[in-house]
N, C-alpha and C positions, 0 to 999 in steps of 0.2 A: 504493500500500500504506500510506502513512505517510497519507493519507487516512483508511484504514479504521481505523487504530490509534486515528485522532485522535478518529473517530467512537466508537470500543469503549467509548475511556477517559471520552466526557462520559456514555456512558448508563450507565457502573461508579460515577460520580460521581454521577449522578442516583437511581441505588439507594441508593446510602447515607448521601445526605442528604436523599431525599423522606419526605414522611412517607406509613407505609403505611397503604395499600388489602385490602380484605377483598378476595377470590373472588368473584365475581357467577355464579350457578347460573343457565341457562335452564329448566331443567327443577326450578323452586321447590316443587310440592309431592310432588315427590317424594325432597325431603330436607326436610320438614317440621322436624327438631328444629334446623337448621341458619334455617332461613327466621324460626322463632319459636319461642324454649322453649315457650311456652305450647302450641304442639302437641305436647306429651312427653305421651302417653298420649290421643290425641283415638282411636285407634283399640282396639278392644278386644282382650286378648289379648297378646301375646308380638309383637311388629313387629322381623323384623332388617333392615338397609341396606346397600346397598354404592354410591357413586356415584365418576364418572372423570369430569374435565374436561382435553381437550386443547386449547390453544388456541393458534393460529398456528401447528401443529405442521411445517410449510417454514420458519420464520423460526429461524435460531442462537438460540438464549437465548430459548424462548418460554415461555408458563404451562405446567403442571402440576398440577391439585387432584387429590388421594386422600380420600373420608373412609368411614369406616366407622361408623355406630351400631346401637344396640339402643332401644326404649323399651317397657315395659308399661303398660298401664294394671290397676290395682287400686280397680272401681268398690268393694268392699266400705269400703274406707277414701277414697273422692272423690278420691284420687290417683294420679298418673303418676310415672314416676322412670324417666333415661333416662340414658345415657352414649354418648358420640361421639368419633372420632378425627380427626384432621387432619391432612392434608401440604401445601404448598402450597411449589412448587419455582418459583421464576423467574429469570431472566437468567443470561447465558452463567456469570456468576460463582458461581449453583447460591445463590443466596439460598434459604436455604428457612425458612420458618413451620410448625412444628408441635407441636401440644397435644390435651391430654384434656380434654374438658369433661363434667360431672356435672351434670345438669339433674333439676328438679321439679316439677309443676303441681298446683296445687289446683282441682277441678272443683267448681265452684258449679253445682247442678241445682237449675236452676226448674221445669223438666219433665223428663219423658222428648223433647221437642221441642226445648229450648231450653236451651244449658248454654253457659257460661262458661266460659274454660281462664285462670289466671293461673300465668305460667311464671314460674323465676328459674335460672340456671345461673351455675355458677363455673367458671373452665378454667383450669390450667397451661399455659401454650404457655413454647415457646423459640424463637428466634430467630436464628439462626448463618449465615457464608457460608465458604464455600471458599476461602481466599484464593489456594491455587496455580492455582486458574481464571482467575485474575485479574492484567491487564499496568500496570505500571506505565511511568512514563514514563522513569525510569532505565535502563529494561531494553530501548529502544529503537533501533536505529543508521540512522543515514539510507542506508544500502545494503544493512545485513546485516538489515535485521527486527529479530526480539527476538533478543535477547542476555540469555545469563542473568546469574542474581544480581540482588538487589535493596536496596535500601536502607529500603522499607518497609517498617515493623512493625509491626504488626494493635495494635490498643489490647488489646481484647478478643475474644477469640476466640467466646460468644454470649450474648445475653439472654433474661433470665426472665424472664416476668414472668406477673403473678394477675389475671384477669381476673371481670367480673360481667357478667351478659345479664340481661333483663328482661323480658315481654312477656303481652300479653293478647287471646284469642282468643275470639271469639263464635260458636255454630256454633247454626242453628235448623234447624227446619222450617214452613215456612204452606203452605196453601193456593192456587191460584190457579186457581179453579173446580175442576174434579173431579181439579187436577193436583197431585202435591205437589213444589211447590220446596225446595231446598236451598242454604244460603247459609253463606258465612263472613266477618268481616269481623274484621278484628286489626291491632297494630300493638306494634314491639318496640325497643327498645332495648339496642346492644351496647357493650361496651367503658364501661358506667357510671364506670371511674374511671379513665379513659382515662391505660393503664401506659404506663411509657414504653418504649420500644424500640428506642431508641438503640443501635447498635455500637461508637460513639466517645465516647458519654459528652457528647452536645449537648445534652441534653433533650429530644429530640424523642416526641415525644406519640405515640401511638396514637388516631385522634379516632375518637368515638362515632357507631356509625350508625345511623340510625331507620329506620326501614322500616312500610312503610303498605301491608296487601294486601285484595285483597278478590275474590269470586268469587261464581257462584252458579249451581246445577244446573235448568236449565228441560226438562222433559220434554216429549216429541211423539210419537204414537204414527204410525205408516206402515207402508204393506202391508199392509192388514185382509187382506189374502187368505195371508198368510202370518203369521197367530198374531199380528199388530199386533204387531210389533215397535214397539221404544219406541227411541227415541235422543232423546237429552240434548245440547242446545247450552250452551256453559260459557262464558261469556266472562268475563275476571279480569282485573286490575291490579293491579301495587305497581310501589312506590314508594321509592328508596333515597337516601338523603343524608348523605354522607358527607365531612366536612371539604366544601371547595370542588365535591367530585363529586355530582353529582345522577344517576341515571338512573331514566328511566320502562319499564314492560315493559306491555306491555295487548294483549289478542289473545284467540284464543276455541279450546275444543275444542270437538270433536265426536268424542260417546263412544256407542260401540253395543258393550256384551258381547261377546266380549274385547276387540274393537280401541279406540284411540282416536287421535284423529291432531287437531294441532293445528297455529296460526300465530301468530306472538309480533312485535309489529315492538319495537326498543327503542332509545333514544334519551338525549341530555341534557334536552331538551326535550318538553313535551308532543307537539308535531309534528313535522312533517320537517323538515331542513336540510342544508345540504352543509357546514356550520360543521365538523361532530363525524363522527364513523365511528358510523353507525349500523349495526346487524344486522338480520337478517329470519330469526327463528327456524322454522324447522319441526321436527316433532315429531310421535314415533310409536312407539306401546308396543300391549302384552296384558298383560290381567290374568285372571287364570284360577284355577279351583277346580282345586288339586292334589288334592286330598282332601278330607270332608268339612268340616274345619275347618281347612284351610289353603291359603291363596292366595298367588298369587310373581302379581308385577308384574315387567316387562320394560320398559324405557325407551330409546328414544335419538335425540336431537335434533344437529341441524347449523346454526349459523347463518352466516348469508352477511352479507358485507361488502357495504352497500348503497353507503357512501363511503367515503371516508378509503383503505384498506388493500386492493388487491384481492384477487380468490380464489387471486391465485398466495403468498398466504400463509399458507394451507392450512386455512383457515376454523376454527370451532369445534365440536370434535367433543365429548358426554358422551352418559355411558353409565351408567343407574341399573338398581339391581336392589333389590326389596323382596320380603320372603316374610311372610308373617303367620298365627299361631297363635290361632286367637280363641278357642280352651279355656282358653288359659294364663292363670294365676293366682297369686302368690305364695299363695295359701290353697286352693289347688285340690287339694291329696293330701289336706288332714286337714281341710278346709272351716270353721278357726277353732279346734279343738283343743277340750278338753272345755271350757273356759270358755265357750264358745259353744253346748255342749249334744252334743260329740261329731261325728264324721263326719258324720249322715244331715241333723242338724238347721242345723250350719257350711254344708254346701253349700245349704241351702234359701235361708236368708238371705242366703249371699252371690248368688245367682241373681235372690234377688229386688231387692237394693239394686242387681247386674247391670242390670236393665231402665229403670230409670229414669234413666241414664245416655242422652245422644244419639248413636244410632248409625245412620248413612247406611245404609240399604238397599236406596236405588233397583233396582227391575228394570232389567237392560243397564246398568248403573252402573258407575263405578272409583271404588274410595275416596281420593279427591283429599282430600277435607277430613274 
């Protein structure tokens, strides 16, 4: 038992002088405003969010991420505006992480094929633990366990701190003979003035993480005898580096209206090793027309411990939900107000600065990017 203690107490110790780690999402483009501000508004319409990451949920003191957002896009004025929540619960001692962040994009249109996203986002987070979770070593007896009372006392009970995000997002369309591909390639930086996050007052930093992603929608049609169906092979990477942590994710979907199911492998390293705990993501969602102008994505992936950790640690389980309104408009009731010429003539113009905006519409397609 005084074993176990002895274990509790170094990884209590290691939480509160490590410096922290973001949440790593397997399922990245389906928290877009989380992966890169610059995606705050790549989709047209009203987009709400809900994702769950459970991870090692067998293991005492494992992860927990919650976040919820919203983002619009407003082609009338070339920009996005988005707002997100965050929880992120870890170790027996209930560390948790959580803030509001307020994000915004500026959509640079070179075409209707080809548009630019430049994100920036600010968040409030706090930062606090539990401290009656948590055992100290005065509170120990070599026969009786814990023993209450303690002689520790918390410096600070949590941290604030402001934080800034960064990022910029390319989304096109070409050509590739009679086919039309779709690509995205971005890359984002978080934590720009990397707050500190300290519980005791060490200075320890919050460090900056970059992230490098990219993806791209290849069309194939199959079964001329059943209306050629089309399916989309999607293979994608990013790329995350964060303080001393690096991970790679790369892997590919395959998307046919509504299904889409996918394989993720993810690592420290470009390749395989028994060095690191790698995962083997799998992944499987619907996206589906609720109605004419609104569609809900279903999400949920498991990844498996290929080393390090086996599955009797209850693997990684997340769960995404997206719905989307693509009517919605902040200018959509009075289409610009009479300074713009009144209701009939507000909507004409906003419809038409609408179109030339980049919007993925593949047949059998999900809107990934």
């Amino acid at each position: 038992m005084i074993r176990i203690f002895t274990t509790f107490l170094f990884m209590v110790g290691l939480v509160l002088t490590m410096k922290g780690q973001d949440p790593s999402l397997s399922q990245f483009y389906n928290h877009r405003l989380y992966l890169n501000p610059a995606f705050t508004g790549t989709q047209s319409g009203l987009t709400l969010g809900l994702h769950y990451k459970n991870q090692w949920s067998t293991v005492p003191g494992g992860f927990t991420t919650y976040s919820a957002w919203v983002d619009l896009q407003e082609p009338f004025i070339s920009s996005g505006f988005g707002l997100m929540l965050l929880r992120d619960q870890e170790g027996s001692g209930s560390l948790v992480t959580q803030g509001i962040g307020f994000s915004y994009s500026y959509i640079v249109r070179f075409s209707d094929k080809f548009n630019v996203n430049i994100g920036l986002r600010t968040s409030y987070t706090q930062k606090f633990i539990d401290w009656s979770k948590l055992v100290f070593s005065d509170q120990l007896h070599p026969i009786d366990g814990i023993v209450n009372g303690t002689n520790a006392v918390p410096i600070i009970e949590r941290s604030n701190l402001v934080d800034f995000d960064a990022g910029f997002v390319a989304r096109w369309q070409m050509d590739l003979g009679k086919k039309e591909v779709h690509s995205n390639i971005g890359f984002a930086v978080s934590h720009l003035n990397e707050p500190e996050e300290s519980l005791q007052y060490i200075g320890t930093k919050l460090p900056r993480r970059y992230t490098f992603h990219a993806g791209t929608m290849i069309p194939f049609s199959f079964f001329k005898n059943f209306g050629k169906r089309q399916i989309y092979l999607s293979p994608n990477i990013k790329v995350d580096y964060q303080g001393d942590i690096q991970v790679y994710s790369y892997g590919l979907y395959v998307i046919s209206s509504p299904i889409y199911v996918g394989g993720f492998y993810q690592n420290r390293t470009p390749g395989f090793d028994f060095d690191n705990t790698n995962f083997l993501t799998i992944i499987g969602g619907v996206e589906t027309n609720i109605s004419k102008h609104t569609t809900l994505n279903v999400g949920y992936s498991y990844d498996i411990n290929l080393t390090g950790l086996s599955l009797r640690a209850g693997g990684v389980h997340e769960i995404s939900m997206r719905i989307n309104f693509d009517s919605a408009s902040m200018f959509g009731i009075s289409g610009g107000g009479a300074k713009y010429g009144g209701r009939r003539k507000g909507k004409h113009l906003r419809n038409k600065n609408k179109a030339k905006c980049y919007q993925f519409k593949g047949r059998s397609a999900v809107s990934f990017y």
